[in-house]
GUPA-862223 format. One record per atom (N, C-alpha, C): residue in one letter; atom name; x, y, z. Coordinates in steps of 0.1 Angstrom, whole numbers. Each point is the difference from the previous one (the first is absolute). Layout:
N
SEBA  residu  atome     px     py     pz
SEBA       a     CA      X      Y      Z
...
***
This chain:
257
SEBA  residu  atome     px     py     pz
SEBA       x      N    529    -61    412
SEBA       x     CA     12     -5      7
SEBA       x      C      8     -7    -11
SEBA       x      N     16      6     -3
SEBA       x     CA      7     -7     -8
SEBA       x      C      6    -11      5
SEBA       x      N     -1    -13     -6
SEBA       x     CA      6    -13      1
SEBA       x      C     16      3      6
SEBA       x      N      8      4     -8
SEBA       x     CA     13      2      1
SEBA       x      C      7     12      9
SEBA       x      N     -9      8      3
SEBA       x     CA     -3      5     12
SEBA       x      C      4     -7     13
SEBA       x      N    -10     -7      1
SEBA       x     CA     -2     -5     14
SEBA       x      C      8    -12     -3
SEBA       x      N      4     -5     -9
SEBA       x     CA     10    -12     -3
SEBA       x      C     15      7      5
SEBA       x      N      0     11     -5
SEBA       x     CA     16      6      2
SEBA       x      C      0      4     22
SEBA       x      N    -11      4      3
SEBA       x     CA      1      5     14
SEBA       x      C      0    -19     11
SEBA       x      N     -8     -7     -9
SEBA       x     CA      1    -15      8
SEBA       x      C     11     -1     -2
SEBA       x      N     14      0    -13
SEBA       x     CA     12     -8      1
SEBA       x      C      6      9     10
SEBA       x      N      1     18     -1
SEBA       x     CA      8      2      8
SEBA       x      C     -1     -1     19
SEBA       x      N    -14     -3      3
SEBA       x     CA     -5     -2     12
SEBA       x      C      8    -15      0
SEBA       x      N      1     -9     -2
SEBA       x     CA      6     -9     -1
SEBA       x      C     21     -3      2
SEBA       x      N      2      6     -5
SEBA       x     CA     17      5     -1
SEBA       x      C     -1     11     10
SEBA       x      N    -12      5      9
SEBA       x     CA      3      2     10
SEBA       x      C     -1     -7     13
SEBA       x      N     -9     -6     -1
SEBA       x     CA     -3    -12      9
SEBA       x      C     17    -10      0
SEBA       x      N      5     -2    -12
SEBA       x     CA      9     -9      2
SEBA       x      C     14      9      4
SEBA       x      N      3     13      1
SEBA       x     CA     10      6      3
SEBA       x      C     -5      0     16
SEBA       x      N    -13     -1      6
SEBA       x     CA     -2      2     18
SEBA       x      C      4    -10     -1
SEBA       x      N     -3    -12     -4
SEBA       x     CA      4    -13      6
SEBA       x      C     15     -4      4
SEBA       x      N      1      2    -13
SEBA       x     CA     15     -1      2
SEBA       x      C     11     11     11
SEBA       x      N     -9     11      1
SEBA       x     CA     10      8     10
SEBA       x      C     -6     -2     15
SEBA       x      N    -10     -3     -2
SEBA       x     CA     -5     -8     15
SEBA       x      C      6    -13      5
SEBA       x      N      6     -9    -10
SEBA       x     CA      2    -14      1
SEBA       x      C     21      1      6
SEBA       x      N      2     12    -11
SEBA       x     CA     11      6      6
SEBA       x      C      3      5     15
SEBA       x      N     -7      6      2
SEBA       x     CA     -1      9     11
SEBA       x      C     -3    -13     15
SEBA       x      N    -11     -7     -4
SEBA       x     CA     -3    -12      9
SEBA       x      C     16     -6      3
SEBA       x      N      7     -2    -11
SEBA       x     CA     11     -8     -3
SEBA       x      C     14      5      5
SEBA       x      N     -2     12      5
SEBA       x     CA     11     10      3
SEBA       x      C     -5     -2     19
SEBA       x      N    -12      3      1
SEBA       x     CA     -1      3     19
SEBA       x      C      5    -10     10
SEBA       x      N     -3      1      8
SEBA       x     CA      7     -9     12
SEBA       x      C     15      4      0
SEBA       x      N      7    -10      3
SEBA       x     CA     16      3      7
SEBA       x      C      8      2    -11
SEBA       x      N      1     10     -9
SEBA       x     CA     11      6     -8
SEBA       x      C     13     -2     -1
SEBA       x      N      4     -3     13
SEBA       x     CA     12     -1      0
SEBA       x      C      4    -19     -7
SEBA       x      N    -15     -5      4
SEBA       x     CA      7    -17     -3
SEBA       x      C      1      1    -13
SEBA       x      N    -10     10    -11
SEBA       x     CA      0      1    -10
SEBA       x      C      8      7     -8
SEBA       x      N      8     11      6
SEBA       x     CA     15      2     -8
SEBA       x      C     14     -8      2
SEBA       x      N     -5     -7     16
SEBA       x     CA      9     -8     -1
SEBA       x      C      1    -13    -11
SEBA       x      N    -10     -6     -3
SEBA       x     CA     -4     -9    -10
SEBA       x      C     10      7    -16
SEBA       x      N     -8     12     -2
SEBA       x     CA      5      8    -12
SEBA       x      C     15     -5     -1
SEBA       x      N      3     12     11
SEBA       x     CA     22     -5      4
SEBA       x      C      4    -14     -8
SEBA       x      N     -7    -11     14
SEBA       x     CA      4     -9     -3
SEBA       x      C      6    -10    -12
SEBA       x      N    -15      3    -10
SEBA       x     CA     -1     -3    -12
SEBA       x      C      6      3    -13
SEBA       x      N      4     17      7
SEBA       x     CA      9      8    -12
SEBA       x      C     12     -6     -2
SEBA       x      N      5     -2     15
SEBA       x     CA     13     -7     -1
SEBA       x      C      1    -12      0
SEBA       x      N     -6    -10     -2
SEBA       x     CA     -3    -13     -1
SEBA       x      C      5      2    -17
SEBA       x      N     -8      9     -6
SEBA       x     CA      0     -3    -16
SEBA       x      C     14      4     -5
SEBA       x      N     10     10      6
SEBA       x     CA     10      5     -2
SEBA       x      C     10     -2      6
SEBA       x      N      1    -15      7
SEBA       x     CA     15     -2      7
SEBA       x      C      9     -4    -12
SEBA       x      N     -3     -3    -10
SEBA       x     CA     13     -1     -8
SEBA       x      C      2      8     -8
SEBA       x      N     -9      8     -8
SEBA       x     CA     -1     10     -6
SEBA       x      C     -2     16      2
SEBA       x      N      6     10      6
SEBA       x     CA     -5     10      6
SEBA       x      C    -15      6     -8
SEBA       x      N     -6      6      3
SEBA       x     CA    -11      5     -6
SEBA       x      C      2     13     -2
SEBA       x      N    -11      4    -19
SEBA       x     CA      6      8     -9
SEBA       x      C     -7     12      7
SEBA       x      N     -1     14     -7
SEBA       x     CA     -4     12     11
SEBA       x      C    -12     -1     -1
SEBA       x      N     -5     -1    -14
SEBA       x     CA    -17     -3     -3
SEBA       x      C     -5     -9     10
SEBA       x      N      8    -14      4
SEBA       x     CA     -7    -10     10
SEBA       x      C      2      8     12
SEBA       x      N      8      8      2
SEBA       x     CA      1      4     14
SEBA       x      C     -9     12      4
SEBA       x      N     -2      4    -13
SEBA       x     CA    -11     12      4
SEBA       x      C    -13     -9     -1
SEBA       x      N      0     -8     -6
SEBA       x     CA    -14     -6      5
SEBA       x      C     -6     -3     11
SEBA       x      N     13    -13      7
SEBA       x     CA     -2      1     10
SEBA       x      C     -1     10     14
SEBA       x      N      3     13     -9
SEBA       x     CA     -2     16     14
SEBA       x      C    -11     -1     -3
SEBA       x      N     -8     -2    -12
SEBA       x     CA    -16      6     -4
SEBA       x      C     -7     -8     10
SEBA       x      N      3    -14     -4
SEBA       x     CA     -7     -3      6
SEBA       x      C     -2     -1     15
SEBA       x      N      9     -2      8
SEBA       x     CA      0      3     12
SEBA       x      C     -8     14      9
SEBA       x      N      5     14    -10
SEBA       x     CA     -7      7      2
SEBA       x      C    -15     -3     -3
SEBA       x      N     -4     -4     -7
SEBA       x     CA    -15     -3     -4
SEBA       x      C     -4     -4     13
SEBA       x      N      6    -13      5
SEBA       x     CA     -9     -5     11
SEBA       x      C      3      8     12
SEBA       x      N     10      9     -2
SEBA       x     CA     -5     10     13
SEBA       x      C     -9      6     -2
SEBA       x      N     -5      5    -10
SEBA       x     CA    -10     13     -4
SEBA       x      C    -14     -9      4
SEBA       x      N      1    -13     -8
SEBA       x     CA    -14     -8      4
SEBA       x      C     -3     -3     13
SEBA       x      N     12      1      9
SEBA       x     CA     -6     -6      9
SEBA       x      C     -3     13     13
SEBA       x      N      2     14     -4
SEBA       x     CA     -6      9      4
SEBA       x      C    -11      8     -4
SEBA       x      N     -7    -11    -12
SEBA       x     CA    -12      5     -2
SEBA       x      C     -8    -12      4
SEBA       x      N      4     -7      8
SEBA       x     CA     -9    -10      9
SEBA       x      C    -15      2      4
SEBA       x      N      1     12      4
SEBA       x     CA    -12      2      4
SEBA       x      C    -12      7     -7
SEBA       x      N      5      0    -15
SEBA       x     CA    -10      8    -14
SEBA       x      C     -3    -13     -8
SEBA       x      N     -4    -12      6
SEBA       x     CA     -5     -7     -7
SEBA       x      C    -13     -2     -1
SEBA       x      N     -6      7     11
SEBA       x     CA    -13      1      2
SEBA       x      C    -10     12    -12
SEBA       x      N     10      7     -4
SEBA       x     CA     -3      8     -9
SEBA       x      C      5     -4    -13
SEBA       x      N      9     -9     -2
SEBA       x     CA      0     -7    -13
SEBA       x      C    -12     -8     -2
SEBA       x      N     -5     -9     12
SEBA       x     CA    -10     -8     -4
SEBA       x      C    -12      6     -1
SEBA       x      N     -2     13      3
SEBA       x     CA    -16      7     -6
SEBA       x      C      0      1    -13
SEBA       x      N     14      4     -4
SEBA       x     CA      7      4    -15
SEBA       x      C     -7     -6     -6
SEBA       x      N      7    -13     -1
SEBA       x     CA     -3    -10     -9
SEBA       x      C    -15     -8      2
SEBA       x      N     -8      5     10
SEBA       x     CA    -14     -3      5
SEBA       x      C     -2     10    -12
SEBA       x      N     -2     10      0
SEBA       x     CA     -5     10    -10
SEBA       x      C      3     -3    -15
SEBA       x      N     10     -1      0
SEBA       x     CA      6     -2    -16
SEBA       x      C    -10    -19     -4
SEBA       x      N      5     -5     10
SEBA       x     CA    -12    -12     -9
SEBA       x      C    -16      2     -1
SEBA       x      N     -8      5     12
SEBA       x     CA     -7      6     -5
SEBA       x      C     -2      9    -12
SEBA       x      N      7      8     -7
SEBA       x     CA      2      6     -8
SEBA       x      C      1     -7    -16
SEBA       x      N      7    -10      4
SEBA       x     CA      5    -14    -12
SEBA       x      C    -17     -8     -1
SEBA       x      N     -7     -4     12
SEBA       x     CA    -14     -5     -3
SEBA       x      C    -11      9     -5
SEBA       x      N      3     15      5
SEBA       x     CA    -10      7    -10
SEBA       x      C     -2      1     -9
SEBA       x      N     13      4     -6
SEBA       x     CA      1     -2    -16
SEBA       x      C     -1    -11     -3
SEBA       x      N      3     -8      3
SEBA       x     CA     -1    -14     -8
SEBA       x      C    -15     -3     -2
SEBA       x      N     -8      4     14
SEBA       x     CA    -14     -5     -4
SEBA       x      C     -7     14     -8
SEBA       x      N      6      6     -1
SEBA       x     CA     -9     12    -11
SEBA       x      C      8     -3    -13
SEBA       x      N     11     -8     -3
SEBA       x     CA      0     -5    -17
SEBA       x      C     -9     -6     -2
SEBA       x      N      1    -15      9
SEBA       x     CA    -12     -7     -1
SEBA       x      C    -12      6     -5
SEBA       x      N     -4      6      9
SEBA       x     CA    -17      0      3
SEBA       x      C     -2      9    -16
SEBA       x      N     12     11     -5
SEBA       x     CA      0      6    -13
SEBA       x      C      2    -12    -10
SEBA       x      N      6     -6      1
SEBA       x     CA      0    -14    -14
SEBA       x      C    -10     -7     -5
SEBA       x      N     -7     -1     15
SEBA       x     CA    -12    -10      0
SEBA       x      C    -13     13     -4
SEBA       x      N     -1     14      1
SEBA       x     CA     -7      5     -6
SEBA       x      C     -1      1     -9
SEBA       x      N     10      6     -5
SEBA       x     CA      4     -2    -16
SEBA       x      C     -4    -13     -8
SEBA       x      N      7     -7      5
SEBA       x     CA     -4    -15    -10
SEBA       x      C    -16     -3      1
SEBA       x      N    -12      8      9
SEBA       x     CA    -10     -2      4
SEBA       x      C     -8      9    -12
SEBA       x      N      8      8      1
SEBA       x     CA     -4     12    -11
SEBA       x      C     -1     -3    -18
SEBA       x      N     15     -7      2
SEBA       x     CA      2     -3    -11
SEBA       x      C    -11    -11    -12
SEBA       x      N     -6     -4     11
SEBA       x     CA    -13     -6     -5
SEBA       x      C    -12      3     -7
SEBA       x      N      0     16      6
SEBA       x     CA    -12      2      0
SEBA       x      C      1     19     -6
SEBA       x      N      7      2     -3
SEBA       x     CA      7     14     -3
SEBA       x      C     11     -3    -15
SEBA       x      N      0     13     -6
SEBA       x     CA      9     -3    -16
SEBA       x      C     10      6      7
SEBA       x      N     10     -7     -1
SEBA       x     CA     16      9      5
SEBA       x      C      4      8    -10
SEBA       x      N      4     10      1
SEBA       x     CA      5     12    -11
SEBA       x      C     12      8      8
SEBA       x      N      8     -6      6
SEBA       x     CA     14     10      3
SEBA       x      C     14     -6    -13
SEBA       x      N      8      5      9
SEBA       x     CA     11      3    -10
SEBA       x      C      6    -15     -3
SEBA       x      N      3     -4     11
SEBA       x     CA      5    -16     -2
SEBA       x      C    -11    -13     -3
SEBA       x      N      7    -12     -7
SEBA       x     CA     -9     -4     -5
SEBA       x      C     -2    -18     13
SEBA       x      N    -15      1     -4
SEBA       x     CA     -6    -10     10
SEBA       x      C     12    -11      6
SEBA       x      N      7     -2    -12
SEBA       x     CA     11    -13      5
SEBA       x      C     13      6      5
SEBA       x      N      2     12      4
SEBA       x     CA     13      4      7
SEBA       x      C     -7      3     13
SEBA       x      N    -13      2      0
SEBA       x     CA     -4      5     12
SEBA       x      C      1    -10      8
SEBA       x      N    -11    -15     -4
SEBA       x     CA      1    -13      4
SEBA       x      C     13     -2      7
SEBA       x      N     13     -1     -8
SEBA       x     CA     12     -3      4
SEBA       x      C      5      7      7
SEBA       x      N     -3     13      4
SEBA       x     CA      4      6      9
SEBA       x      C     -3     -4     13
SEBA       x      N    -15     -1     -1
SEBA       x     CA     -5     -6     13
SEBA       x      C      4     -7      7
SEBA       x      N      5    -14     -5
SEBA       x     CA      6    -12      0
SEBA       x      C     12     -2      4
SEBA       x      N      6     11     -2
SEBA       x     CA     13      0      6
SEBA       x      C      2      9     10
SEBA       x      N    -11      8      1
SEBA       x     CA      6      9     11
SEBA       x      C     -7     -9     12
SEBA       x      N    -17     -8     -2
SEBA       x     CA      4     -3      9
SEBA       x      C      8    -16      6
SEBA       x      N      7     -4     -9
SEBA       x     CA      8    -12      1
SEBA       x      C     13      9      8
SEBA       x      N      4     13     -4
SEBA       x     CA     11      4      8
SEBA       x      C     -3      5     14
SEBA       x      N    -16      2      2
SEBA       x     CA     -5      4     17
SEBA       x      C     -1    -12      5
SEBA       x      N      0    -14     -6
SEBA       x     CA     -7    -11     12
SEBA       x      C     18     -3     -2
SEBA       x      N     12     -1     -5
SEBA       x     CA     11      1      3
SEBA       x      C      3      8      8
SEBA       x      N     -5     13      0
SEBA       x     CA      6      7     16
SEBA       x      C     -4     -8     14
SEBA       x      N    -16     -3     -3
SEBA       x     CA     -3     -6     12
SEBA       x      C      5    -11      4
SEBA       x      N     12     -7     -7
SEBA       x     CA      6    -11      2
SEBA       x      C     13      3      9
SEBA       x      N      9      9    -12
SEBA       x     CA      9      7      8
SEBA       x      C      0      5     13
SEBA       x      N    -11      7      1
SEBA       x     CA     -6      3     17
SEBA       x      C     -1     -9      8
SEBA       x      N     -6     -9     -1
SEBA       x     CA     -3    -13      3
SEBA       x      C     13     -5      6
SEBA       x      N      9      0    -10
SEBA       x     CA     13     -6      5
SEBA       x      C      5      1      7
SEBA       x      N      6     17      3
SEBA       x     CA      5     10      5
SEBA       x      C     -3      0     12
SEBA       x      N    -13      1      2
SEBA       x     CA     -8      5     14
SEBA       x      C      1    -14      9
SEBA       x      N     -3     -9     -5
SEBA       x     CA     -3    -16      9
SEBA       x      C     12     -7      1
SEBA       x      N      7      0    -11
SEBA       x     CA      9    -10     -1
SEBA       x      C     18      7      2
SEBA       x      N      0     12      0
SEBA       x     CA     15      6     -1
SEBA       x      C     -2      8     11
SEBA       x      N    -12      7      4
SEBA       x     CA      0      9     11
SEBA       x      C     -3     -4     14
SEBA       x      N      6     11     15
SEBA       x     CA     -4     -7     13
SEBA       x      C    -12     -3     -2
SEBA       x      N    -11     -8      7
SEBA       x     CA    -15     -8      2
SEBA       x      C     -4     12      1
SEBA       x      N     -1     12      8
SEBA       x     CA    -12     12     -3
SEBA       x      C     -6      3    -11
SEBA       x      N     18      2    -14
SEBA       x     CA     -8      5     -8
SEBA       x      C     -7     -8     -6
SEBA       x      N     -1    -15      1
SEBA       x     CA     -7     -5     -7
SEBA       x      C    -12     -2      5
SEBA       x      N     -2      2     12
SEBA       x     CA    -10      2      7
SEBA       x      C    -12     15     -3
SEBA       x      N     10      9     -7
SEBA       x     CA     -4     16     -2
SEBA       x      C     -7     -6    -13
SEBA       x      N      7    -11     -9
SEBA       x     CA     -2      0    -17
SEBA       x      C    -16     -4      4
SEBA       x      N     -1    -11      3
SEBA       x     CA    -15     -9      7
SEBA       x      C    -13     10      2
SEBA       x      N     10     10      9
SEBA       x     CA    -13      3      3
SEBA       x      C     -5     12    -10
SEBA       x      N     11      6     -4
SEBA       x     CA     -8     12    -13
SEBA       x      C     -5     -6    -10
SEBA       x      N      7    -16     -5
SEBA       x     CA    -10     -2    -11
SEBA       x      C    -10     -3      2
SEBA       x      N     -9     -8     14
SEBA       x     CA     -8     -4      0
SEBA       x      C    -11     16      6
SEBA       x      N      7      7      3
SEBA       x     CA    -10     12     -3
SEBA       x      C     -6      5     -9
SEBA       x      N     15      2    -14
SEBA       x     CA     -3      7    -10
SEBA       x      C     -7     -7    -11
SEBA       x      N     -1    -14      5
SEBA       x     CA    -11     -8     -7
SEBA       x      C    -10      4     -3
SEBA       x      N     -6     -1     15
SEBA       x     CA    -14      3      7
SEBA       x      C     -4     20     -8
SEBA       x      N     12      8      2
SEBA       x     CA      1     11    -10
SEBA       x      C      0      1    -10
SEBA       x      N      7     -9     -8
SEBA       x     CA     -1     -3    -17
SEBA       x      C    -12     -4     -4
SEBA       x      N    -13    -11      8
SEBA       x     CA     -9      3     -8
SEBA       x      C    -11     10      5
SEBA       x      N     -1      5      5
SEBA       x     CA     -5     14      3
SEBA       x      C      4     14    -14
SEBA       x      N     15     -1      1
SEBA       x     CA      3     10    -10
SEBA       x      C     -6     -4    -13
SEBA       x      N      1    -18     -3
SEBA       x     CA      3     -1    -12
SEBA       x      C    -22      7     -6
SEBA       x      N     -5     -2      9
SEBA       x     CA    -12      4     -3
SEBA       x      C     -3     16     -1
SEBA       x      N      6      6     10
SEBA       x     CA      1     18     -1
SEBA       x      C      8      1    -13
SEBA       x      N      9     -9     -8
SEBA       x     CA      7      5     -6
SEBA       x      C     -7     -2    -14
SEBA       x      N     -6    -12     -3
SEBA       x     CA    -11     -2    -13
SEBA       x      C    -12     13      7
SEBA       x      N     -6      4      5
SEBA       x     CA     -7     13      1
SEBA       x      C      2     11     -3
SEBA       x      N     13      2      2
SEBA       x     CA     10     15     -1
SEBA       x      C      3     -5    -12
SEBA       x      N      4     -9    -14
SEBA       x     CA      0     -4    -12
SEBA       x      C    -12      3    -11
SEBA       x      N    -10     -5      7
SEBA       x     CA    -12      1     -4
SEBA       x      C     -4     21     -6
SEBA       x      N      3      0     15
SEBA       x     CA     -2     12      3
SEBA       x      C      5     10    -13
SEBA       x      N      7     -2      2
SEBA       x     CA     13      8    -13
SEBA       x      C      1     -2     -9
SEBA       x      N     -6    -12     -6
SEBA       x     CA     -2     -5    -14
SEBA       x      C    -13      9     -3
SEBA       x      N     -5      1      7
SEBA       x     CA    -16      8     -4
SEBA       x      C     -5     11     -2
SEBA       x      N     14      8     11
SEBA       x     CA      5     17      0
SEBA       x      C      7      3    -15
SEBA       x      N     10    -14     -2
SEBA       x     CA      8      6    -11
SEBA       x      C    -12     -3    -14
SEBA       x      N     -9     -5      0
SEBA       x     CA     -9     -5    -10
SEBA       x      C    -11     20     -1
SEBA       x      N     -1     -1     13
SEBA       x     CA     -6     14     -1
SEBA       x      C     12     10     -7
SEBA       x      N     10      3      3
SEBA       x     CA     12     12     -4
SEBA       x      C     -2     -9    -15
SEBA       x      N      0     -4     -2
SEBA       x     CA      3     -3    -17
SEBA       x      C    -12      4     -9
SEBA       x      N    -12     -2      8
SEBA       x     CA    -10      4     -6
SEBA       x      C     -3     12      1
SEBA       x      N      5      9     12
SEBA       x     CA     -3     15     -3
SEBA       x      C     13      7     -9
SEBA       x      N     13     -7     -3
SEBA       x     CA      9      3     -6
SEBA       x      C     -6     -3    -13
SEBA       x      N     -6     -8     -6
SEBA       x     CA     -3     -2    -11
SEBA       x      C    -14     10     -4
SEBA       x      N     -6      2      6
SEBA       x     CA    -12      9      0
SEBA       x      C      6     14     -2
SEBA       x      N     13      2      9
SEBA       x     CA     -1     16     -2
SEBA       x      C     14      2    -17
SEBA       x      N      3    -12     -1
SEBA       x     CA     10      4    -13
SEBA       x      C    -13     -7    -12
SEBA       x      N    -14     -4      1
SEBA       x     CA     -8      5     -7
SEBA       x      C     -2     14      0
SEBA       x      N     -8      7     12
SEBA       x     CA      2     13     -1
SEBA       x      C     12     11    -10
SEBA       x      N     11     -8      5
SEBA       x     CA      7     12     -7
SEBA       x      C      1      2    -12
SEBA       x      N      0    -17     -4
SEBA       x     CA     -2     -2    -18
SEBA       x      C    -11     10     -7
SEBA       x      N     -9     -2      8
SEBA       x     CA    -11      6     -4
SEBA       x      C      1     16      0
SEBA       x      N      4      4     12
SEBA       x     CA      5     14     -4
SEBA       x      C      8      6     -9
SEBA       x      N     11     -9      1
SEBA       x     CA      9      4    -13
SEBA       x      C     -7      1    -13
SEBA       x      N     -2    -12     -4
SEBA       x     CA    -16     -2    -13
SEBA       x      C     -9     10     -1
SEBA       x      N     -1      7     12
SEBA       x     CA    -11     10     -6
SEBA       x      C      9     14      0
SEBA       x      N     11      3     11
SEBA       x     CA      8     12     -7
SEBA       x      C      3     -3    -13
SEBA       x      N      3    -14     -9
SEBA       x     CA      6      0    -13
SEBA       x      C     -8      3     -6
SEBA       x      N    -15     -2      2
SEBA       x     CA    -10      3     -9
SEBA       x      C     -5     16     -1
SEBA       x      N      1      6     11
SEBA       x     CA      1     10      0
SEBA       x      C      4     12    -10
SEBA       x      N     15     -4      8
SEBA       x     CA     13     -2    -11
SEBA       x      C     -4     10    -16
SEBA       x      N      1    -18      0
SEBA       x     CA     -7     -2    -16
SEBA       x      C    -11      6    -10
SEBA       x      N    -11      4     13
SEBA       x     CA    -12      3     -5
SEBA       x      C      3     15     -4
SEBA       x      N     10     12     14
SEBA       x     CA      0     12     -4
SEBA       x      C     14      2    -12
SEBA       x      N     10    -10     -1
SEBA       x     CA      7      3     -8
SEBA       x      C     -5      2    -20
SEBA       x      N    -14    -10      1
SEBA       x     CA     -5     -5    -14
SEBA       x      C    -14     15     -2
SEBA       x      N     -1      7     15
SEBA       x     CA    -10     14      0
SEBA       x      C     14     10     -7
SEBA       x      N      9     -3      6
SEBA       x     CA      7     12     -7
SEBA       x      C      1      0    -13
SEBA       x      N      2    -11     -3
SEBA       x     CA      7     -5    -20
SEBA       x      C    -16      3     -5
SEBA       x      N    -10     -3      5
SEBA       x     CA    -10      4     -7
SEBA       x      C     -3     13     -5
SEBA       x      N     -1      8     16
SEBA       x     CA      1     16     -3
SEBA       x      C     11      9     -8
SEBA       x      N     12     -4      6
SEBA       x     CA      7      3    -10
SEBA       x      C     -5     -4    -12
SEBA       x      N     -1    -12     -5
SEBA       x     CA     -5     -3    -19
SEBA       x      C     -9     11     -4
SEBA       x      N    -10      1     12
SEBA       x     CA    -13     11     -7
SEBA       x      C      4     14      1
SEBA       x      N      8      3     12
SEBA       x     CA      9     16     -6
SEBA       x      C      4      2    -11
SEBA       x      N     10    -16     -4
SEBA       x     CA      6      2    -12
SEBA       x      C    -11      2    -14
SEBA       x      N    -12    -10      1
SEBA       x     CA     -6      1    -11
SEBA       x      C    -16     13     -5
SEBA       x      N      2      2     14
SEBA       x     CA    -19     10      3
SEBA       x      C     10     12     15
SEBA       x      N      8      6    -10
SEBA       x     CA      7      9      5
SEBA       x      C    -12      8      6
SEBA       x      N    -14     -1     -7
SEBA       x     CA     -9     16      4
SEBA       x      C    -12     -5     14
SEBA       x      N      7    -13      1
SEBA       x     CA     -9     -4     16
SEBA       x      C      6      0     10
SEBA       x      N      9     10     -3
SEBA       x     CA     11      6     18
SEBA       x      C     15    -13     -1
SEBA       x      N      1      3     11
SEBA       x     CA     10     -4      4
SEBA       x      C     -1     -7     13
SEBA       x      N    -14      1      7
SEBA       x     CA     -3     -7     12
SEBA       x      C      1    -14      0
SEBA       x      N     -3     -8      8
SEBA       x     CA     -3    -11      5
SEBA       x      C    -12     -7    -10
SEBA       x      N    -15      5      2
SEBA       x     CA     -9      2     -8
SEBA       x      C     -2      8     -7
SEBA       x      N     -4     -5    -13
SEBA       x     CA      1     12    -10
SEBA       x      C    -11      8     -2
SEBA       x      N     -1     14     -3
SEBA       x     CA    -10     10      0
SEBA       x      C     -9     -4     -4
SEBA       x      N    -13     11      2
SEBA       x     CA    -10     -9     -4
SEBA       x      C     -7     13    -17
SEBA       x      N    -11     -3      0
SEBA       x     CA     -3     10    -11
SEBA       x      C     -1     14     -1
SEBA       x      N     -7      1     13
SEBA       x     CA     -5     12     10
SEBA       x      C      9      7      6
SEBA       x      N     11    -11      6
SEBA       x     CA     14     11      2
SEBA       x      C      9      6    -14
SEBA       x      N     -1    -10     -7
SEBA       x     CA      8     10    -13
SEBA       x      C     -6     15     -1
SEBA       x      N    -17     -5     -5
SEBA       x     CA     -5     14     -3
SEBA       x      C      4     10     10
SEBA       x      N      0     -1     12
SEBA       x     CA      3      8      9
SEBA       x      C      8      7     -7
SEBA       x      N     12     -6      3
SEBA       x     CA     13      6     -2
SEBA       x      C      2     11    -16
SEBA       x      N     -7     -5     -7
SEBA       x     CA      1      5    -18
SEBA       x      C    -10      7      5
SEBA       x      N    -17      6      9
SEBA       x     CA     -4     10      0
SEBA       x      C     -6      3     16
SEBA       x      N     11      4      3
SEBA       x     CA     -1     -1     16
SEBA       x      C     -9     14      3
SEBA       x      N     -2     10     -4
SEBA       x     CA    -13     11      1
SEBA       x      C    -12     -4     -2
SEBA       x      N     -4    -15    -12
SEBA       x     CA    -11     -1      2
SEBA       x      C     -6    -12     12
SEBA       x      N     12     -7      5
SEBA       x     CA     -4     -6      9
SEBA       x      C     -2      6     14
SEBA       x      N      6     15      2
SEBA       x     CA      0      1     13
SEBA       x      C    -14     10      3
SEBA       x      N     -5      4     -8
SEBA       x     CA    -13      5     -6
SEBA       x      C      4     13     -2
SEBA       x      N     11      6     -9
SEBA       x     CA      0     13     -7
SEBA       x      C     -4      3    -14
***
């Protein structure tokens, strides 16, 4: 499990959590009697512009916005489906969060008792840690805010009850998740060792094709030398023997004529 992984999926589960709220808190803020609330809009627009007419930019604002609160206030009745949304997305924000955890706290458990050998070095790692998670117990604040203190009482009624779930979940994971760590440190400890075993192998093969090599290239320079110097013991591989010469210089008396 990569840190910054599950760091990057907790912030954006998070900025989604705060985009429901806010369109739920909208939408809350749009229903009931519409009309008192564009009348309000009216009222105000021209309150601000009895002595000064208003410029097109201010005037198209105020179309935007008017239209907005009609759109919000005919999706009155999909707030019930915003609030699973954002049920799910903070769930989503406490998983990750408790699987950095529970990976920090392995790690630094490891670190104890294990030689670290990756690419970055022991004190960027540290600081990493440190900050990412100083920037997850900041989300949980942010949330915190959002949900209890800026939003209608449900959602902060929704925030309550998922963290005290995902609690009771966090340490459950944080233990499957030092197992499944364990786990994989032990697999990768095996792959290294049969990776290292079989590029012994190969060394070793290669070493003996070079020797090979070597061995028939230094049979040739030999033979060759002895063609060159004992021209009358062939041209073979092995050179003739006594018995084959004679042959050859009186081949009728060897074959019994």
């Amino acid at each position: 499990m990569d840190p910054l992984t599950l760091f990057a999926l907790a912030n954006t589960a998070v900025a989604a959590v705060k985009k429901g709220c806010q369109l739920y808190k909208d939408i809350k803020g749009a229903a009931g009697d519409v009309k008192a609330v564009l009348k309000d809009l009216d009222e105000q627009f021209h309150n601000n512009h009895k002595d000064k007419p208003a410029t097109v930019t201010q005037r198209n604002a105020y179309i935007e916005e008017k239209n907005r609160v009609i759109e919000l206030n005919k999706k009155s009745g999909e707030t019930t489906g915003i609030y699973t949304e954002i049920g799910n997305h903070l769930g989503a924000y406490y998983d990750n969060f408790y699987k950095c955890i529970a990976v920090f706290e392995e790690e630094e458990r490891r670190a104890k008792t294990e030689v670290y050998t990756g690419d970055d070095s022991l004190g960027k790692r540290a600081l990493q840690r440190v900050l990412m998670r100083k920037q997850l117990e900041q989300m949980e604040v942010e949330l915190r805010e959002i949900m209890v203190y800026q939003s209608p009482p449900e959602l902060g009624a929704l925030y309550t009850d998922v963290e005290e779930m995902m609690k009771k979940m966090g340490k459950e994971q944080k233990v499957l998740i030092a197992k499944q760590m364990q786990y994989e440190a032990v697999q990768k400890r095996r792959r290294q060792a049969k990776i290292k075993q079989l590029q012994q192998y190969i060394i070793l093969g290669i070493a003996g094709v070079v020797i090979a090599c070597i061995f028939g290239f230094s049979m040739v320079l030999v033979v060759q030398s002895r063609i060159e110097m004992y021209p009358h013991l062939g041209t073979d591989l092995f050179p003739r023997t006594e018995q084959q010469r004679q042959a050859e210089l009186f081949p009728k008396k060897y074959t019994g004529r």
